[in-house]
C-alpha positions as CSV (number, residue, x, y, z in Angstrom):
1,X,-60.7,276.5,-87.4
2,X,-60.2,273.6,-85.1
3,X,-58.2,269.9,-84.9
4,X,-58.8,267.3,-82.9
5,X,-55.2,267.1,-80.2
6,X,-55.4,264.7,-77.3
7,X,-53.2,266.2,-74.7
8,X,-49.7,264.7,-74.1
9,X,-50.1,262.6,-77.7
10,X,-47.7,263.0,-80.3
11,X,-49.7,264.6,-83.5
12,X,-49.4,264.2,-87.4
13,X,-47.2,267.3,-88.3
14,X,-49.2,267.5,-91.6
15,X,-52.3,267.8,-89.7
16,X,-51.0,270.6,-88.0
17,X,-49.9,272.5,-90.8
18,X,-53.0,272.0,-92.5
19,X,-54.5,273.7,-89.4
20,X,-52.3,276.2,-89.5
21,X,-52.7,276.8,-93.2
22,X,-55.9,276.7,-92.6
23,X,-56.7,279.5,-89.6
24,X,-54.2,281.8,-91.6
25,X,-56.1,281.7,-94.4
26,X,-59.2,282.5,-92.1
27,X,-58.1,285.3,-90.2
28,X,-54.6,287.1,-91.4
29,X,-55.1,287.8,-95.0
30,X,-54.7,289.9,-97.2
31,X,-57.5,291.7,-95.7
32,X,-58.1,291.3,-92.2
33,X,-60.0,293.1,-88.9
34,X,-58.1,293.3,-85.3
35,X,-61.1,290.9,-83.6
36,X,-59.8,288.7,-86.8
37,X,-55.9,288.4,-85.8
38,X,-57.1,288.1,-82.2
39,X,-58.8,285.4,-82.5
40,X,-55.3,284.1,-85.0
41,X,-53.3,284.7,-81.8
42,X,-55.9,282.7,-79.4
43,X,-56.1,280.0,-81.6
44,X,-52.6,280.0,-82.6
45,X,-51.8,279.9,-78.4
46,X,-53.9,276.6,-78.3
47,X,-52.4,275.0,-81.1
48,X,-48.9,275.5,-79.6
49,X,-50.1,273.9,-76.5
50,X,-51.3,270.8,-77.9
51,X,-49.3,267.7,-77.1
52,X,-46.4,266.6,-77.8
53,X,-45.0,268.5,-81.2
54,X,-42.0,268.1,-83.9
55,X,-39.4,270.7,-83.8
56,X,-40.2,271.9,-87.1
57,X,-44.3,272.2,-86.2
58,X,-43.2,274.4,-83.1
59,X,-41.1,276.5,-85.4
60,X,-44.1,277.2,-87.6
61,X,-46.4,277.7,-85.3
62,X,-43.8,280.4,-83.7
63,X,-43.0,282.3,-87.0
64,X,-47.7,282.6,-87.5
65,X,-47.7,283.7,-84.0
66,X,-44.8,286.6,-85.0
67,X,-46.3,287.0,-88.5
68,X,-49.9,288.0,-86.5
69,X,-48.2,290.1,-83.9
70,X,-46.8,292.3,-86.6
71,X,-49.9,292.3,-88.3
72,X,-52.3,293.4,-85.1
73,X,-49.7,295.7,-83.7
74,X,-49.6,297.7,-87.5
75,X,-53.4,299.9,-87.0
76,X,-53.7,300.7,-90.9
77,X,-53.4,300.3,-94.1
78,X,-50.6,300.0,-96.4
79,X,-50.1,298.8,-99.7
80,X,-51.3,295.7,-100.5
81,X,-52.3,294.9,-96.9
82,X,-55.5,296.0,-95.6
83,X,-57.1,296.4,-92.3
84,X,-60.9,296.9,-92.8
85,X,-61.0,298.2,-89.5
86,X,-57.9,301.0,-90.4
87,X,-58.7,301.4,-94.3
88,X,-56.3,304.7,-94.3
89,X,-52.9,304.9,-94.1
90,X,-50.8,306.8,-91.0
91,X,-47.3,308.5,-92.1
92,X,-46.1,307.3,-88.3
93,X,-46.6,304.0,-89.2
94,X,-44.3,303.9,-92.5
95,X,-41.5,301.8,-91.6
96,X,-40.8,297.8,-90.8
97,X,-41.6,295.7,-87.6
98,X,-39.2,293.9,-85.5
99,X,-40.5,290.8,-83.0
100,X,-38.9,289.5,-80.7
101,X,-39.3,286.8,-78.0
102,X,-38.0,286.8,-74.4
103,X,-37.1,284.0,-72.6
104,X,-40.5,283.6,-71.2
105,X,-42.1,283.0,-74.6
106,X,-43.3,287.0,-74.7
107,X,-43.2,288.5,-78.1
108,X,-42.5,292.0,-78.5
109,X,-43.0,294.2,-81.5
110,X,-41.4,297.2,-81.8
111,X,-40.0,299.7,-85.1
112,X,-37.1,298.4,-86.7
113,X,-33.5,300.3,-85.9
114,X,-31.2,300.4,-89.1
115,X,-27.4,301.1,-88.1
């Protein structure tokens, strides 16, 4: 993965979500490794840092970075979605993700409450 951004320039959208398309496709598959969605996050940090970006780029780039988060934080396999690292399932771990974002930009991933 990796695009050309000069700092403070405004940037083709398109090229972005090509990039973005692109380093999902790499590293958070259908099958994927922690050191994998690591480096997603990283590079996923950098791309949201580079110069000046549409509204709708920013939102993208927000919903991978939440999409990854779940991904990492979930340490096994289930269903169609497998972690070559965690290739069996845990019982514990049989229920949805929520993310959330504070203020500060900080997700936070935690097991979803039904009321």
């Amino acid at each position: 993965f990796s695009i050309e951004l000069e700092e403070g320039a405004g940037v083709e959208a398109g090229a972005v979500d090509r990039a973005l398309g692109e380093m999902l496709d790499t590293h958070a598959l259908v099958i994927r490794t922690g050191d994998e969605l690591a480096r997603a996050e990283r590079e996923l940090a950098e791309l949201g840092r580079s110069g000046q970006l549409p509204l709708i780029t920013r939102q993208r780039i927000l919903s991978a970075r939440a999409m990854v988060a779940a991904m990492y934080a979930r340490n096994e396999s289930r269903g169609a979605h497998y972690r070559a690292d965690y290739p069996g399932s845990d019982p514990e771990q049989a229920r949805p993700l929520a993310v959330s974002m504070t203020s500060e930009g900080i997700l936070h991933i935690e097991p979803a409450v039904y009321r």
